[in-house]
Backbone as CSV, one residue per row, in Angstrom:
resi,resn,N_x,N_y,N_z,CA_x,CA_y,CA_z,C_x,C_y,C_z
1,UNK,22.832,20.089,-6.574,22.013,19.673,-5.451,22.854,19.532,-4.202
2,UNK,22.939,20.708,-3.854,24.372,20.571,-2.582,24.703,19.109,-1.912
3,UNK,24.856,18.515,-2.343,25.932,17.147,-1.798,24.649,16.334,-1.428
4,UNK,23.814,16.056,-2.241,22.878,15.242,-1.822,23.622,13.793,-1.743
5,UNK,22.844,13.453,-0.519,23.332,11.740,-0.144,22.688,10.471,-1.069
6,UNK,21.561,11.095,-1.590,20.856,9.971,-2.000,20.137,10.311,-3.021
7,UNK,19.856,9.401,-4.111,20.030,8.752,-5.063,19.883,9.209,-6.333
8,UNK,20.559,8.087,-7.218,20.123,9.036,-8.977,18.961,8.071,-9.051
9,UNK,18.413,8.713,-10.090,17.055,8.604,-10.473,16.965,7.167,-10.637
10,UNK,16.118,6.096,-10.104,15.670,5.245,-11.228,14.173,5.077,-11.157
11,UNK,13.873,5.029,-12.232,12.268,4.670,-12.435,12.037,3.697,-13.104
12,UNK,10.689,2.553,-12.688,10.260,1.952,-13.278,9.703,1.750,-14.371
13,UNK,9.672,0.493,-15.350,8.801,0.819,-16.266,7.069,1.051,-16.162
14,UNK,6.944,-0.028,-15.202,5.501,0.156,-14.628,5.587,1.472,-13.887
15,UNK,6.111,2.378,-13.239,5.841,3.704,-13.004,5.614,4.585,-14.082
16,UNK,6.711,4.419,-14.841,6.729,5.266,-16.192,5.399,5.107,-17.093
17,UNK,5.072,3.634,-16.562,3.151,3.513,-17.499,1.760,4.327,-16.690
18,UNK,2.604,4.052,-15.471,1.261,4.729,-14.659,1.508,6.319,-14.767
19,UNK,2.241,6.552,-14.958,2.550,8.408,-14.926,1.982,8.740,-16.984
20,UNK,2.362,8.041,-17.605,1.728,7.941,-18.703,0.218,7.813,-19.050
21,UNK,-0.517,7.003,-17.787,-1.829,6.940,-17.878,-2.228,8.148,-16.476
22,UNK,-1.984,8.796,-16.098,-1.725,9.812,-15.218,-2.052,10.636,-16.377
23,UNK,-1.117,10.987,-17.322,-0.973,12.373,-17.609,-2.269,12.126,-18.899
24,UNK,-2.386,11.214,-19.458,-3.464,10.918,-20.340,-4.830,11.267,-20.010
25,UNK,-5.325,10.848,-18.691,-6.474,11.121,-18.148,-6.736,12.341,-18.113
26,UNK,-5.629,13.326,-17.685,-5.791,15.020,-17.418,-5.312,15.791,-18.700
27,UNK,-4.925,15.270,-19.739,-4.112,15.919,-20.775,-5.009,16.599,-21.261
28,UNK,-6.775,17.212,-21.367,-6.658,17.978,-21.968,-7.651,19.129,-21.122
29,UNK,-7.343,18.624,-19.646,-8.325,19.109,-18.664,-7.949,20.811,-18.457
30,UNK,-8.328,21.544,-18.126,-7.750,22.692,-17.543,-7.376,22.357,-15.982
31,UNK,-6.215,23.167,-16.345,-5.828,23.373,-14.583,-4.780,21.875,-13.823
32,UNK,-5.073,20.629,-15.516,-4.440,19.371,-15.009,-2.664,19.573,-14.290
33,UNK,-2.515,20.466,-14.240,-0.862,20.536,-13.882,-0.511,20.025,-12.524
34,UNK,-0.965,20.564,-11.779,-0.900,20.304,-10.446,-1.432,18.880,-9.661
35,UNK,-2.728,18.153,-10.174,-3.016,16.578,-9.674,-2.247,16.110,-10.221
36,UNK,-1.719,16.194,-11.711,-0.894,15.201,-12.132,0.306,15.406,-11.507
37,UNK,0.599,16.322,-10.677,1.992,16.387,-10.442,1.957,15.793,-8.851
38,UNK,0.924,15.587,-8.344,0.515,15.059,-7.028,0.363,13.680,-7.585
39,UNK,-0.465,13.622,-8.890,-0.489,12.259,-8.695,1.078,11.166,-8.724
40,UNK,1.669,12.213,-9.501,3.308,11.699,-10.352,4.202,11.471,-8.987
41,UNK,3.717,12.360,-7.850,4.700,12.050,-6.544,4.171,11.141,-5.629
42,UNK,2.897,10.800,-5.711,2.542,9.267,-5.122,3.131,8.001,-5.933
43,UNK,3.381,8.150,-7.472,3.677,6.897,-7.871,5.429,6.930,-7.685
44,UNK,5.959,8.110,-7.978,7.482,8.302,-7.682,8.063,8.334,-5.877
45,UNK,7.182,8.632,-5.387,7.606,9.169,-4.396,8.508,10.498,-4.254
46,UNK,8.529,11.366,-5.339,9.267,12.502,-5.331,9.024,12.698,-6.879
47,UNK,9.176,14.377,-7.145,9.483,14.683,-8.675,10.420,15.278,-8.727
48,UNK,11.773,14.121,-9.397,12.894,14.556,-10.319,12.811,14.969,-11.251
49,UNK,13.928,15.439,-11.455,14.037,16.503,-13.290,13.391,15.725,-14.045
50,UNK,13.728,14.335,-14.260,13.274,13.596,-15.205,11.562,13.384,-15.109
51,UNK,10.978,13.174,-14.324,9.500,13.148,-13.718,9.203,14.271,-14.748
52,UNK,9.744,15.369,-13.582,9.078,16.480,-14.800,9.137,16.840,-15.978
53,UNK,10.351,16.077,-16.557,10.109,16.452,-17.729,9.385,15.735,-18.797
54,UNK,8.834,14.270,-18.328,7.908,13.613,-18.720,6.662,13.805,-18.827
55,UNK,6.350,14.917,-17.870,5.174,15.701,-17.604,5.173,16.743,-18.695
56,UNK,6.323,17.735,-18.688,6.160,18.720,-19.724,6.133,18.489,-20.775
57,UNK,6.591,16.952,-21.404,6.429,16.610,-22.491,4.854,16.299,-22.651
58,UNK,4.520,15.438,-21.948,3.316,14.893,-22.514,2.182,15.863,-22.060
59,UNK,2.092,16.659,-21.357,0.679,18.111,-21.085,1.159,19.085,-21.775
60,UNK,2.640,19.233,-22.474,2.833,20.482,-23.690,2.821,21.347,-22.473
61,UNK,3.638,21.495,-21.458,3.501,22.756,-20.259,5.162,22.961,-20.384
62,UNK,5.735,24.235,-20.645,7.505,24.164,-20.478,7.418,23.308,-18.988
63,UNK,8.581,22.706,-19.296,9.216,22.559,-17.935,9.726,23.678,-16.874
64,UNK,10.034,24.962,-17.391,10.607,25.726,-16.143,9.249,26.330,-15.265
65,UNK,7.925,25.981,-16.113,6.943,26.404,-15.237,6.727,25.169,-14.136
66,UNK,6.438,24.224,-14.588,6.713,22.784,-13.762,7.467,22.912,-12.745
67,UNK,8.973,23.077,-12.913,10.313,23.335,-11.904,9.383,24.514,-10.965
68,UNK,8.962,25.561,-11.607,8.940,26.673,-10.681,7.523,26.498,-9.463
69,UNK,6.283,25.848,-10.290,5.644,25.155,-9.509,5.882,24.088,-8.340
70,UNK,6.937,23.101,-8.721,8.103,22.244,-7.674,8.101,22.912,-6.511
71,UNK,8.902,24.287,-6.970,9.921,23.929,-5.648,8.940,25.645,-4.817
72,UNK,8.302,25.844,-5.768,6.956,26.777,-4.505,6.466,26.229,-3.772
73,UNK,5.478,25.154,-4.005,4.453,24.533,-3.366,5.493,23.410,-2.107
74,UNK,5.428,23.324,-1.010,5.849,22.284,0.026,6.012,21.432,0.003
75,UNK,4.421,20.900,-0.702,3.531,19.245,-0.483,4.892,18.841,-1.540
76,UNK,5.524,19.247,-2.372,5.984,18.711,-3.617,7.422,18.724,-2.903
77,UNK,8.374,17.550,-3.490,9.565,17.099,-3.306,10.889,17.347,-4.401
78,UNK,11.654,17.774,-4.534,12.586,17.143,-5.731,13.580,16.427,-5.113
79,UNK,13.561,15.535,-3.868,14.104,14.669,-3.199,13.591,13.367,-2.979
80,UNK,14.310,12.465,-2.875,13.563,10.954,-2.642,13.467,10.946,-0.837
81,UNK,12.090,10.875,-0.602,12.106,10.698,1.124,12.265,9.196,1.661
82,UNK,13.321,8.974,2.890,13.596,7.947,2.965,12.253,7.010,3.960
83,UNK,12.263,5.738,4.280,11.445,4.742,4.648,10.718,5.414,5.849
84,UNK,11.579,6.395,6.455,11.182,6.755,7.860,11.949,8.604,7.849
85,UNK,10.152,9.136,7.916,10.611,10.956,7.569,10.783,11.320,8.336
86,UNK,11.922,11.593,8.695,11.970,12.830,10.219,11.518,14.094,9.782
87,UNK,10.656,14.630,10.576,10.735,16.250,10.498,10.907,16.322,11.854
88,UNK,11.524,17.718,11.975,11.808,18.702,13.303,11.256,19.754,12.727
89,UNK,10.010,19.680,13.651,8.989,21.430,13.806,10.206,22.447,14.310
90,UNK,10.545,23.241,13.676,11.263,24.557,13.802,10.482,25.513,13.936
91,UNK,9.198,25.704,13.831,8.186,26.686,14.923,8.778,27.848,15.974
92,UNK,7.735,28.914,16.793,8.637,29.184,17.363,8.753,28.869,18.708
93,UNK,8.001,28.102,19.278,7.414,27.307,20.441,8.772,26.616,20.521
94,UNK,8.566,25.597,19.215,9.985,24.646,19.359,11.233,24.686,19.078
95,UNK,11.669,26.205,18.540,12.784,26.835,18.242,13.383,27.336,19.936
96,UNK,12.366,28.139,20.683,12.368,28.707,22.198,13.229,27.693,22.639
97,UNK,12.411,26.493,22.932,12.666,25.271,23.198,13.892,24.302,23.044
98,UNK,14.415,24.507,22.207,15.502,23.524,21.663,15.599,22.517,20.549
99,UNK,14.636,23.111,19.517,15.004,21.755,18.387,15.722,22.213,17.483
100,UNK,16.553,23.535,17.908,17.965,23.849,17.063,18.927,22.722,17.049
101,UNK,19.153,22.550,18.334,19.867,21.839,18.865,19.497,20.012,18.279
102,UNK,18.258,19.893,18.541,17.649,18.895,18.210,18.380,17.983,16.980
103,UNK,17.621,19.494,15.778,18.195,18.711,14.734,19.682,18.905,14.159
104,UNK,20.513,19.418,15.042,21.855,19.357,14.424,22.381,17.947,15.354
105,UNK,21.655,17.186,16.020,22.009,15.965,16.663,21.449,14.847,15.735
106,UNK,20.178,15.185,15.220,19.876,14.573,14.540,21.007,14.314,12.944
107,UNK,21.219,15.300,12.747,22.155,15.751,11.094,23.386,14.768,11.754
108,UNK,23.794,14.783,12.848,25.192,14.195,13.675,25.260,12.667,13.285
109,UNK,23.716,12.097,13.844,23.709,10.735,14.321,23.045,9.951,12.636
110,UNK,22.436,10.690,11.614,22.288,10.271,10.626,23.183,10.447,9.447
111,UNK,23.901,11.515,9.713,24.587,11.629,8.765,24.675,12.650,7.248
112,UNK,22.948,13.130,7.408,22.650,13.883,6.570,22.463,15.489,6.776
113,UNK,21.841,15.770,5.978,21.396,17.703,5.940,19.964,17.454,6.050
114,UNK,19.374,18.412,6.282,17.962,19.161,5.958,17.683,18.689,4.617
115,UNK,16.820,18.022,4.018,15.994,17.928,2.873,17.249,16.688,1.614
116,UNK,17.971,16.275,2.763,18.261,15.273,1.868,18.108,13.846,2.772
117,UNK,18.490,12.367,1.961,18.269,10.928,2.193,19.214,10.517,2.330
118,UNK,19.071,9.560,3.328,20.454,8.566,3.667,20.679,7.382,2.698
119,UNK,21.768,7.198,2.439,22.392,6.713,0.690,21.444,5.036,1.257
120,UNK,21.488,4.469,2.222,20.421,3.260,2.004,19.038,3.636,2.188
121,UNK,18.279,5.040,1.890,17.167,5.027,2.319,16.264,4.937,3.287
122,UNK,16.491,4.518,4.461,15.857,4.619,5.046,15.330,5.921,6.142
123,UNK,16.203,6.808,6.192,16.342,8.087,6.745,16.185,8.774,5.500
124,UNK,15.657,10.262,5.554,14.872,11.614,4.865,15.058,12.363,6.570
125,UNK,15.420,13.618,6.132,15.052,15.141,7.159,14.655,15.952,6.574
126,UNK,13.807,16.412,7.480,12.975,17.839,6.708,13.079,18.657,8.314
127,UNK,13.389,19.916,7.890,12.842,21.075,8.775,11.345,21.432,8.562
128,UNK,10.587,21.832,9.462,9.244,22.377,9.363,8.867,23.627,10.064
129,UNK,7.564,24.212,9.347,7.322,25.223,10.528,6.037,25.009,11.335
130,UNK,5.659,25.157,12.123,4.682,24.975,13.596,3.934,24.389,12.727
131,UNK,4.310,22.859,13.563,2.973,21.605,13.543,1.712,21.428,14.576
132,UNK,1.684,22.578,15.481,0.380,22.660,15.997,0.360,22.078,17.262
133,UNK,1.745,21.469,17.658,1.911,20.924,18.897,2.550,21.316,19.691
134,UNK,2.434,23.101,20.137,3.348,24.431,20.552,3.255,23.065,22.263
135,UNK,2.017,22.694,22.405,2.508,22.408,24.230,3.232,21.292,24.274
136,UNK,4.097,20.609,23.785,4.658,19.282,23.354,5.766,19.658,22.932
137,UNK,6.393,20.936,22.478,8.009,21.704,22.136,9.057,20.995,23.018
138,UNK,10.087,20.853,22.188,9.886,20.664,21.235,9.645,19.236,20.670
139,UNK,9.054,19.020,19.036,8.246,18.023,18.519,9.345,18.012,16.737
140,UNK,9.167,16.253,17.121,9.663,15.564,16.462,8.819,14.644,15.694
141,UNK,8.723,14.649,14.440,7.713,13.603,14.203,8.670,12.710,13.234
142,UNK,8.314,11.091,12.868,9.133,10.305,12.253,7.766,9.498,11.846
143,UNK,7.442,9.517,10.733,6.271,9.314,9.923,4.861,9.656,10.823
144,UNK,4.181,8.730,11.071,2.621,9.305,12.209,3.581,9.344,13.516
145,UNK,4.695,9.020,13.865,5.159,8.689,14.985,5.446,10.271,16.228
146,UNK,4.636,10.791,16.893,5.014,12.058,17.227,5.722,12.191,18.559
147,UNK,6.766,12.601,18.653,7.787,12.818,20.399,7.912,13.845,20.317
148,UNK,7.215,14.439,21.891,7.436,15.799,22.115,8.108,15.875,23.670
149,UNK,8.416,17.158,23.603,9.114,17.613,25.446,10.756,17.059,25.142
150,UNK,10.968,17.337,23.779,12.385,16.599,23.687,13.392,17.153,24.347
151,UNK,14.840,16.162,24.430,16.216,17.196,24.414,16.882,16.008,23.766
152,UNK,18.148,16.420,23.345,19.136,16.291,22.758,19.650,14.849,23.209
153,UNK,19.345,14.373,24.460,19.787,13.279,25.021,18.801,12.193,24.533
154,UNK,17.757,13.017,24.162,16.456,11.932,23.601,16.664,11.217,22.384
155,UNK,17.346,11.950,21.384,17.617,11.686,20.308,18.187,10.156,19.731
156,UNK,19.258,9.810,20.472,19.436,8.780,20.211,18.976,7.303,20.320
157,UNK,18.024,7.299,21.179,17.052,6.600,22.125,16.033,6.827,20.784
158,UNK,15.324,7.660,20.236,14.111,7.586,19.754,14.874,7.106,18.265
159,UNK,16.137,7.625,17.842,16.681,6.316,16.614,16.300,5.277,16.670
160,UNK,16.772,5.346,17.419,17.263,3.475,17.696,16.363,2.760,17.388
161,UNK,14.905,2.947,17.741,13.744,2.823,17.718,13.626,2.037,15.779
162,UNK,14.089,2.551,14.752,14.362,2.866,13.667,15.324,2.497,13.132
């Protein structure tokens, strides 16, 4: 996991019951693969190896179809996202624009990469592509929180915030 910052797995036991009554409800549904795996990343907040393989055990699905479902679909994580998500729309509105720049200030002042967590959690980065806010380039969002018309000088100012 190229030098991820943040964290090994731990799970609860009360998670581990609710992902158990998760996979029970859909275990003999057709097609259950995918809610349970939505449902498994609302109670985890992400699906680790281990997630999934709790899944492939108990719906009888291999795991490398699971994994391969993972890391296709977007909505799905195999990272823990921290308290407060940055994404930088990388679009091409906001690429024109400057959130190249953006987020390698961002990677500077947090400390991390693209798609990994800051070792206390509270920081997650994600790159994205066009969030729909081409007249606002470039756009930064940090959970509902949206800043657009950025530059590089903005950056540290809208941390701080955080």
């Amino acid at each position: 996991m190229n030098g991820q910052k943040c964290c090994t797995f731990v799970g609860t036991e009360e998670q581990a019951q609710k992902l158990k009554e998760v996979i029970e409800k859909h275990k003999n549904q057709k097609g259950a693969l995918i809610p349970v795996l939505h449902e498994a990343q609302e109670i985890y907040g992400y699906l680790p190896l281990e997630v999934q393989k709790m899944i492939s055990e108990g719906l009888n699905v291999p795991l490398t179809e699971i994994y391969g479902i993972v890391t296709f679909y977007t909505q799905f994580s195999l990272n823990p996202k921290g308290k407060y998500k940055i994404s930088v729309c990388l679009g091409t509105a906001c690429y024109v624009k400057g959130a190249g720049a953006i987020i390698d200030k961002i990677k500077e002042k947090i400390g991390i990469d693209v798609g990994e967590c800051t070792e206390d959690g509270k920081f997650s980065l994600e790159a994205t592509r066009c969030i729909g806010a081409c007249g606002l380039a470039p756009v930064v969002t940090i959970n509902d929180d949206v800043y657009g018309r950025l530059t590089v000088d903005d950056v540290e100012g809208i941390l701080n915030k955080y």
